[in-house]
DOLO-372416 format. One record per residue (C-alpha): residue in three letters; x negated, y negated, z; residue number from 1. Coordinates in Angstrom, 2 decimals. Each point is the difference from the previous one (the first is absolute). Layout:
REM DOLO-372416
['ALA'; [X; Y; Z]; NUM] ...
This chain:
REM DOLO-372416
['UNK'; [0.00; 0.00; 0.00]; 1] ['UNK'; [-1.23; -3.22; -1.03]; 2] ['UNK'; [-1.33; -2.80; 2.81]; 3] ['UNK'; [0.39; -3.44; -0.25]; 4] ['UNK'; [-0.85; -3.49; 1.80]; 5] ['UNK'; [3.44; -1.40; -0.29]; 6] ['UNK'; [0.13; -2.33; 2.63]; 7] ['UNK'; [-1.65; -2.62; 1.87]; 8] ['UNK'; [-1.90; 2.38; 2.42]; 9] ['UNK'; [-0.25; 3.41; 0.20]; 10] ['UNK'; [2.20; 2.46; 1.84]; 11] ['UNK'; [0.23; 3.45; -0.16]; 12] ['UNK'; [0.17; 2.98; 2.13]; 13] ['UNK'; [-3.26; 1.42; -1.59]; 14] ['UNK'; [-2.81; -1.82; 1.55]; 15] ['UNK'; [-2.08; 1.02; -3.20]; 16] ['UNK'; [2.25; -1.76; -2.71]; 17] ['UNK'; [0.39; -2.78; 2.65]; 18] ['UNK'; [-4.37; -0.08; -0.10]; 19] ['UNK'; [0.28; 0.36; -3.73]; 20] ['UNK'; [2.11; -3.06; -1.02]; 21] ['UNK'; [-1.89; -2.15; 2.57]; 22] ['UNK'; [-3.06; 0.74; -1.47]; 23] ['UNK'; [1.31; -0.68; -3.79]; 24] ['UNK'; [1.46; -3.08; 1.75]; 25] ['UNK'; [-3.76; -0.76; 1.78]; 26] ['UNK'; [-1.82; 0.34; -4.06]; 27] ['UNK'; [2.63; -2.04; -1.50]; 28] ['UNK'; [-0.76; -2.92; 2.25]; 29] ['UNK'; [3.20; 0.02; 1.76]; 30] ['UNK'; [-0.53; -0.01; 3.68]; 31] ['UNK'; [-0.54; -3.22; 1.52]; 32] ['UNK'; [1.57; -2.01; 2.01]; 33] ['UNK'; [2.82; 1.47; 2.07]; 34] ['UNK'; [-0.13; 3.25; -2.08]; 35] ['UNK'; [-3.44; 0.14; 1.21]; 36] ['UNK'; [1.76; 0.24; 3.82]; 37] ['UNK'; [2.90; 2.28; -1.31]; 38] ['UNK'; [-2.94; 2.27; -1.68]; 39] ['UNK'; [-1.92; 0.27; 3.92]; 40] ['UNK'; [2.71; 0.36; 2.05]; 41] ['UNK'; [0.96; 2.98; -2.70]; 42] ['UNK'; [-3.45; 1.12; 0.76]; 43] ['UNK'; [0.57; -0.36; 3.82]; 44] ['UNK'; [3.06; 1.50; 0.51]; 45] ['UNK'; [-0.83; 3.78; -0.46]; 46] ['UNK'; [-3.97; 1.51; 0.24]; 47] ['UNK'; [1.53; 1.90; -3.11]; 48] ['UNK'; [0.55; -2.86; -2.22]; 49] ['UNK'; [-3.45; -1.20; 0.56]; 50] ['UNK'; [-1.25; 3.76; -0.68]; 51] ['UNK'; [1.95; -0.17; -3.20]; 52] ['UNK'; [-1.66; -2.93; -1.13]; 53] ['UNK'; [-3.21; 1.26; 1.01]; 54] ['UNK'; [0.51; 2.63; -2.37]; 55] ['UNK'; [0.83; -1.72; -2.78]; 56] ['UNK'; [-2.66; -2.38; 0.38]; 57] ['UNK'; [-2.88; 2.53; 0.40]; 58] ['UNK'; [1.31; 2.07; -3.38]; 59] ['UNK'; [-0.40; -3.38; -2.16]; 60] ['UNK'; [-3.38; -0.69; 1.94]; 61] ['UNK'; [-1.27; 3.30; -0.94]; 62] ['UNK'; [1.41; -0.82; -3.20]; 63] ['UNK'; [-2.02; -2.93; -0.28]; 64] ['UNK'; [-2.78; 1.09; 1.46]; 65] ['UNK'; [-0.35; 2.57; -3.23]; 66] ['UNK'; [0.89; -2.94; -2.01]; 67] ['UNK'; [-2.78; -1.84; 0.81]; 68] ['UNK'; [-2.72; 2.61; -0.17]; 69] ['UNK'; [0.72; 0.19; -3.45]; 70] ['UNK'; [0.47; -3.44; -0.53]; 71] ['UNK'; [-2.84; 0.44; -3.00]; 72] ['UNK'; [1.66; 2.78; -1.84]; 73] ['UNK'; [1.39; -0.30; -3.13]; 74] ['UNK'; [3.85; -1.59; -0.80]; 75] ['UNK'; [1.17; 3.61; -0.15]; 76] ['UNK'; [-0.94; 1.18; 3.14]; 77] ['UNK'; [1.69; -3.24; 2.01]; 78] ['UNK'; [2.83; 1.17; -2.09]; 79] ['UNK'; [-0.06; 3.21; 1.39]; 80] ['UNK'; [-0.39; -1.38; 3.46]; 81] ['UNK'; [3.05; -1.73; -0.14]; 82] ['UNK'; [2.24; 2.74; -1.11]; 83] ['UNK'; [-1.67; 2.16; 2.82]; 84] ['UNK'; [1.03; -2.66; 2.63]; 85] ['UNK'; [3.36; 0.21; -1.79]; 86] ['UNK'; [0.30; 3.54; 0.18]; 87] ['UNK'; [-1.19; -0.06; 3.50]; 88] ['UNK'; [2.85; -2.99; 1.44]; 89] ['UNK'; [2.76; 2.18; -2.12]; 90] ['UNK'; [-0.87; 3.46; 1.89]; 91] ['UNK'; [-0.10; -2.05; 3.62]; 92] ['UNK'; [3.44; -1.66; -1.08]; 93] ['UNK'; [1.31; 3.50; -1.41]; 94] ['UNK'; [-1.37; 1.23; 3.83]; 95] ['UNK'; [1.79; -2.44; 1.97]; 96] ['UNK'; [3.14; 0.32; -2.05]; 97] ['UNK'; [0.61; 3.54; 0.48]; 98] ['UNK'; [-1.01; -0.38; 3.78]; 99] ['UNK'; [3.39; -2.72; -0.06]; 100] ['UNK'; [1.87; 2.06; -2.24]; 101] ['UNK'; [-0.89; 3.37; 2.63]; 102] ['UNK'; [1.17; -2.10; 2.79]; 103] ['UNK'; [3.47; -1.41; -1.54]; 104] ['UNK'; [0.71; 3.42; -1.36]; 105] ['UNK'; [-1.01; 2.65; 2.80]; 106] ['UNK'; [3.55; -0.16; 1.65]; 107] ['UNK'; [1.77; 0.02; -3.19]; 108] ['UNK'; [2.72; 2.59; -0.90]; 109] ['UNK'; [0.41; -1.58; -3.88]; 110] ['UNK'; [-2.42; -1.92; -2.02]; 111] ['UNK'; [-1.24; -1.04; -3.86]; 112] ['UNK'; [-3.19; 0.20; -1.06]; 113] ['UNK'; [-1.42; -2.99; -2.24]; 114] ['UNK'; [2.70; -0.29; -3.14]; 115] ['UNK'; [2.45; 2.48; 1.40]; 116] ['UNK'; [3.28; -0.43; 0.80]; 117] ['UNK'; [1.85; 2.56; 1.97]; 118] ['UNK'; [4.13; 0.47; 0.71]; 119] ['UNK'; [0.76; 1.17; 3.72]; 120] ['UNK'; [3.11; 1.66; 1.34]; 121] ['UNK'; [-0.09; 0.33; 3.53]; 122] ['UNK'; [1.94; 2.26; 2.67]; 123] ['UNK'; [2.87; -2.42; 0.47]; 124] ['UNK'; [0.74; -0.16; -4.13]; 125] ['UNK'; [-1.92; -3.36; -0.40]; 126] ['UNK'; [-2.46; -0.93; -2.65]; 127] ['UNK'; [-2.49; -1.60; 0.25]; 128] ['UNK'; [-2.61; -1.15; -3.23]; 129] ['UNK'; [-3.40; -0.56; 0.12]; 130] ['UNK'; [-1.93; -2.59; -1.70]; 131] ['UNK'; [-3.81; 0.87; -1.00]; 132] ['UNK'; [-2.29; 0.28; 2.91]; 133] ['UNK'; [2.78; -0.46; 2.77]; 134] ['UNK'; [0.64; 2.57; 3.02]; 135] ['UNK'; [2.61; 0.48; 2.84]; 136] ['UNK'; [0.67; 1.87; 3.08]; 137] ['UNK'; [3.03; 1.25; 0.89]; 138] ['UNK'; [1.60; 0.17; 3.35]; 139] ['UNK'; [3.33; 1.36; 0.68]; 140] ['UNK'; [1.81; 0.39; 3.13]; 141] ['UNK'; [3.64; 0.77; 1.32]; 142] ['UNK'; [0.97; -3.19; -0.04]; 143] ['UNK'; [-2.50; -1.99; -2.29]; 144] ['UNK'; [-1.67; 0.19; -3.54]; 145] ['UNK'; [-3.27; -1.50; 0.15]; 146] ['UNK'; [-2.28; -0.59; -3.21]; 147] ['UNK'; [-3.25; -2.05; 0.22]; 148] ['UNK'; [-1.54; -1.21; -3.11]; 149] ['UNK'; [-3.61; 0.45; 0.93]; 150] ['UNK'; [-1.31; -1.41; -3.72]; 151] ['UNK'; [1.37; -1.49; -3.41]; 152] ['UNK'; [3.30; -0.23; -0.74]; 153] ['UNK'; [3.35; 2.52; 0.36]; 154] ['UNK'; [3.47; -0.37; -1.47]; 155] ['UNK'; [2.64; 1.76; 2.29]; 156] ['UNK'; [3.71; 0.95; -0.70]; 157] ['UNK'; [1.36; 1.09; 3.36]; 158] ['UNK'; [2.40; 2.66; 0.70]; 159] ['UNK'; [3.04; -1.30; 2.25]; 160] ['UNK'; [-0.07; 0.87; 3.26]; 161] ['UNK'; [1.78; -1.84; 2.66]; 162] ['UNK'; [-1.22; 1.19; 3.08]; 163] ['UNK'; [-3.49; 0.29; -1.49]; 164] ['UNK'; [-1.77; -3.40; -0.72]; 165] ['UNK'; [-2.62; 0.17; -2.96]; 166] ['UNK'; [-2.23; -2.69; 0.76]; 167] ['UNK'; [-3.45; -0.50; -1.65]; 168] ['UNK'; [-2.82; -1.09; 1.98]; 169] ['UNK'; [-2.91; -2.27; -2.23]; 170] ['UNK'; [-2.07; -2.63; 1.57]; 171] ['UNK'; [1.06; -0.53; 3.18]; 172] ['UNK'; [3.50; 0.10; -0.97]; 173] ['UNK'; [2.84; 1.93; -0.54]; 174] ['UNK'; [2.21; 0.49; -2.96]; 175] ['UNK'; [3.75; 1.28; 1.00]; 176] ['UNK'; [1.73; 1.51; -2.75]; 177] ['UNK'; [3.73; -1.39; -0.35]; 178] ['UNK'; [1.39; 2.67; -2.29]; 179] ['UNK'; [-2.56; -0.36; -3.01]; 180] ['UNK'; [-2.96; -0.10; -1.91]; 181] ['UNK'; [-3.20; -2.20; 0.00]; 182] ['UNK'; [-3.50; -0.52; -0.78]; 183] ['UNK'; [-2.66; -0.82; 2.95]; 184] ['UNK'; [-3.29; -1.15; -0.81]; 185] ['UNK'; [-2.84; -0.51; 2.29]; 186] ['UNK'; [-1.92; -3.05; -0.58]; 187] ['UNK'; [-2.88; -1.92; 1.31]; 188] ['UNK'; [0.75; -0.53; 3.61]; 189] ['UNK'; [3.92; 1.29; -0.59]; 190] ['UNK'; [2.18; 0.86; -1.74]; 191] ['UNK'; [3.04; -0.67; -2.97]; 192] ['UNK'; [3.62; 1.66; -0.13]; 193] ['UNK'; [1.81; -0.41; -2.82]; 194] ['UNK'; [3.93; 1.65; -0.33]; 195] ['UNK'; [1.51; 1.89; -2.99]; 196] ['UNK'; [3.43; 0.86; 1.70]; 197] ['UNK'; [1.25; -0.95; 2.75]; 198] ['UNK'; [-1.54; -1.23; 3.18]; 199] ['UNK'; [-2.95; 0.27; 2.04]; 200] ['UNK'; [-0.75; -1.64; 3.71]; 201] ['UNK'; [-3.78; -1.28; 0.42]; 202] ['UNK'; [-1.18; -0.58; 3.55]; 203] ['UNK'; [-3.44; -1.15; 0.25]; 204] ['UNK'; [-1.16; -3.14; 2.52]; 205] ['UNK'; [2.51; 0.83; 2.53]; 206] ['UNK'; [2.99; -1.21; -2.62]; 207] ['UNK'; [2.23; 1.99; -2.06]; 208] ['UNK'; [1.39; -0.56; -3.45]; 209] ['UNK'; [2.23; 1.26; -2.51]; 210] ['UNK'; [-1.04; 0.37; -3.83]; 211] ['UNK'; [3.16; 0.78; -2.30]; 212] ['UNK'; [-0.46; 1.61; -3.74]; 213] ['UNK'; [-2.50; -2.08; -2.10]; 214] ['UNK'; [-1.47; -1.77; 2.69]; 215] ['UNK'; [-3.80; 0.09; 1.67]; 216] ['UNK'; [-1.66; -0.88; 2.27]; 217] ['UNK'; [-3.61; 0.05; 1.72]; 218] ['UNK'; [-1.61; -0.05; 3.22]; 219] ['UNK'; [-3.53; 0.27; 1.43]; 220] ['UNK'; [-0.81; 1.80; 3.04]; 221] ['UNK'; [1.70; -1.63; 3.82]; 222] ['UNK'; [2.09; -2.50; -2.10]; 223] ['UNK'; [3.27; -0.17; -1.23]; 224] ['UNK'; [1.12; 0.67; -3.36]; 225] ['UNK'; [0.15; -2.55; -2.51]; 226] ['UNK'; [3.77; -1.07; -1.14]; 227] ['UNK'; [0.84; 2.53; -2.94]; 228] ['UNK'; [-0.25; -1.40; -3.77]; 229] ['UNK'; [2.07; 1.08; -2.59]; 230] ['UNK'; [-1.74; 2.67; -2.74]; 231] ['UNK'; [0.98; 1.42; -2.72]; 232] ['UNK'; [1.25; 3.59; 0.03]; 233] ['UNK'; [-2.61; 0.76; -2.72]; 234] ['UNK'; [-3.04; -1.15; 2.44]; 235] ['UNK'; [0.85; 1.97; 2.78]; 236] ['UNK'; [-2.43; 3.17; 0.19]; 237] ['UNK'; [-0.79; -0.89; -3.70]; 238] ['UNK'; [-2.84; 2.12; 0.46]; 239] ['UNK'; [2.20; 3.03; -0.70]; 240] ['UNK'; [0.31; -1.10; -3.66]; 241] ['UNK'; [-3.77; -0.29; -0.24]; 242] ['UNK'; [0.18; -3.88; 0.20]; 243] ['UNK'; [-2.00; -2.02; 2.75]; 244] ['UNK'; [2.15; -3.85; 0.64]; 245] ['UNK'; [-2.35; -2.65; 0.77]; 246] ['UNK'; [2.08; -3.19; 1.32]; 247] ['UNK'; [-1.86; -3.11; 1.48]; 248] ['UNK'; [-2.80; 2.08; 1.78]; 249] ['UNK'; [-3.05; -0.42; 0.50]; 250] ['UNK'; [-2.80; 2.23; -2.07]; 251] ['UNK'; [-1.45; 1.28; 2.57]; 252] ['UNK'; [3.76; 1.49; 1.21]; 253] ['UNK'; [0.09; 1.18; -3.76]; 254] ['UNK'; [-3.13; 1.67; 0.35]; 255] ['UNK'; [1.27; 2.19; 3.34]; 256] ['UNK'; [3.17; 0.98; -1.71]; 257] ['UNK'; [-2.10; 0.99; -3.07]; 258] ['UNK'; [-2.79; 1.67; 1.57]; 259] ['UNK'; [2.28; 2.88; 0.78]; 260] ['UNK'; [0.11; 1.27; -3.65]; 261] ['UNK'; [-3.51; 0.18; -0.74]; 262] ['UNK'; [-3.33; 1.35; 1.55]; 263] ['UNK'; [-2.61; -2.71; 0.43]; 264] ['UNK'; [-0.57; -3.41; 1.39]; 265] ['UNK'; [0.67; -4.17; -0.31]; 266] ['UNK'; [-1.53; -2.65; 1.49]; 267] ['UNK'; [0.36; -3.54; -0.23]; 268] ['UNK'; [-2.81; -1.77; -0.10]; 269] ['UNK'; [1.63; -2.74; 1.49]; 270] ['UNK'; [2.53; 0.16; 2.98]; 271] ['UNK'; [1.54; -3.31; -2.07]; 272] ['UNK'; [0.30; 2.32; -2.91]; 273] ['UNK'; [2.30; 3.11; 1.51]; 274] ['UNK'; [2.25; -3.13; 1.04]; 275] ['UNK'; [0.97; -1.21; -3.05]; 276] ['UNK'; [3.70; 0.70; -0.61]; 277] ['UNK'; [0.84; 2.99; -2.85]; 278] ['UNK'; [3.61; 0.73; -1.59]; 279] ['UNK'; [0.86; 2.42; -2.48]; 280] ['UNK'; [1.05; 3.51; -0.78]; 281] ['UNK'; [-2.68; 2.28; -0.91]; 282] ['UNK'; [-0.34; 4.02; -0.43]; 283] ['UNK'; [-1.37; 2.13; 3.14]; 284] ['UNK'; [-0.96; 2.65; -2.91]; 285] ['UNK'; [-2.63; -2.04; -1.45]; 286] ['UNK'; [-1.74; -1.52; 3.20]; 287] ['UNK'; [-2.90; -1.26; -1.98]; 288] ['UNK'; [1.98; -1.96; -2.60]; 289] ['UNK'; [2.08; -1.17; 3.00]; 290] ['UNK'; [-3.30; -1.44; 1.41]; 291] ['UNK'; [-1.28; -1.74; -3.38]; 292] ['UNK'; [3.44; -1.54; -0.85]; 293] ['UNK'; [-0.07; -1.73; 3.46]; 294] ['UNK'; [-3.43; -1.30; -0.22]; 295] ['UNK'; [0.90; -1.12; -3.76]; 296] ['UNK'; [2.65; -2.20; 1.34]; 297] ['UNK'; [-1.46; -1.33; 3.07]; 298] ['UNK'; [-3.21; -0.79; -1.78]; 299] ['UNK'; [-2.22; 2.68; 1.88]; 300] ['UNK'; [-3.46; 1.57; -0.77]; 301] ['UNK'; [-0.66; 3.91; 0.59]; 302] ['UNK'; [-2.85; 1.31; 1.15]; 303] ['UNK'; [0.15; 3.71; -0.67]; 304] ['UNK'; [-3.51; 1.32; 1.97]; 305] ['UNK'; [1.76; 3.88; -0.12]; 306] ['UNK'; [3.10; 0.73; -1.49]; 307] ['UNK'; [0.90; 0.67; 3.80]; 308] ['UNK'; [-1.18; -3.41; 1.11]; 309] ['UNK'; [1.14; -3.32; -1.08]; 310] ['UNK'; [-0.94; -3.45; 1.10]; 311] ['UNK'; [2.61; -3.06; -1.41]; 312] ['UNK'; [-0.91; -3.57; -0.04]; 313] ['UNK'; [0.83; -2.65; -1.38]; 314] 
């Protein structure tokens, strides 16, 4: 799954793609200031983080170290330096990727691999859909039905059951089925709800709302749920029809939703880059297209160092 700088400063559960974006970040003369005191208090706050970015640190000094011992050689050889260093970053990004996708996936009962989608029925006569590289544990009790999307994105069409709430549980916040169906996407930070039919309630923050058919909505983590927007029927889990909607985000939330449908890695060189706002529709079955029409239209550079590893700029 592709990783991305697509905010101001970095924050993610790994401590190694957190290390990784602050030192693209630290190269690309972007930490000064008060990012400077954001980027040591990130350093500060867990012996781990500051391990991580010891890491990544010594494998470019190495790096450099070779680099500079043959310095003298011929054009060729710096050449082949670089794609070594490029070759070495990918494999220590492919590393740190599986150790995050291991973790999200280990409880798991259903999940997609990288460009899969998979249709669910579950005990209770519900079905649930995956989208590519998505998982979810199920939890069902007398008196309950518990899902938690643990990664990516899940459309659900809930079997009726009065006495037996369905509620999805995604970021911090719960999603109780009303009769229906409805997509639930995990985001940066949160998490988006959109409704086919019906209605859904959304409690996150300590406040509760309701979401009818066509609406969404969005929340982040310990804060209540935005007021639900209008959408049309066609956008909602548009993903099933092999179409990713961009509306008014930014790239580098583009980037996140598209990094599920394709093996490899994006960086912005730039944090001001991944916040530049994207709309559109684009395919999820041709990732790589998706990619170069975007930078086409927002006037972007790509530097491809592996096929697995790309660097945009602008």
């Amino acid at each position: 799954m592709m990783k991305r700088v697509d905010d101001d400063a970095p924050d993610r559960d790994d401590g190694h793609d957190a290390a990784i974006e602050w030192w693209l970040q630290e190269k690309a003369g972007d930490i000064d200031g008060e990012r400077r005191i954001a980027f040591e208090a990130w350093l500060a706050a867990d012996p781990a983080n500051a391990q991580a970015y010891a890491d990544i640190t010594e494998m470019f000094s190495e790096a450099q170290g070779l680099r500079r011992a043959r310095r003298r050689q011929a054009h060729g050889v710096r050449r082949t330096w670089w794609a070594a260093a490029s070759v070495a970053l990918a494999a220590s990004l492919a590393f740190f990727g599986w150790h995050a996708e291991f973790a999200n996936r280990h409880p798991a009962d259903y999940s997609t691999g990288v460009g899969e989608r998979r249709m669910v029925t579950l005990t209770d006569g519900s079905r649930v859909e995956l989208d590519s590289d998505s998982a979810i544990a199920v939890r069902f009790e007398t008196g309950l039905r518990r899902v938690t999307l643990l990664s990516g994105e899940a459309w659900f069409e809930v079997a009726p059951i009065a006495s037996r709430p369905f509620v999805v549980e995604a970021a911090g916040g719960t999603v109780t089925a009303l009769g229906t169906a409805f997509d639930v996407a995990l985001q940066k930070n949160g998490a988006r709800v959109a409704v086919s039919e019906h209605a859904v309630a959304v409690a996150s923050g300590g406040e509760r709302l309701i979401v009818e058919t066509r609406q969404e909505t969005s929340y982040e983590a310990n804060t209540p749920a935005r007021t639900p927007v209008s959408v049309a029927a066609e956008n909602v889990a548009a993903w099933r029809r092999g179409a990713l909607v961009v509306e008014d985000r930014s790239l580098g939330e583009a980037l996140t939703i598209l990094g599920r449908y394709r093996h490899g890695y994006v960086f912005c060189l730039r944090a001001s880059t991944c916040a530049r706002r994207v709309s559109g529709v684009f395919s999820t079955a041709e990732p790589l297209t998706t990619l170069r029409e975007i930078e086409f239209f927002l006037g972007l550079r790509a530097i491809h160092l592996t096929n697995y590893l790309i660097f945009l700029t602008e």
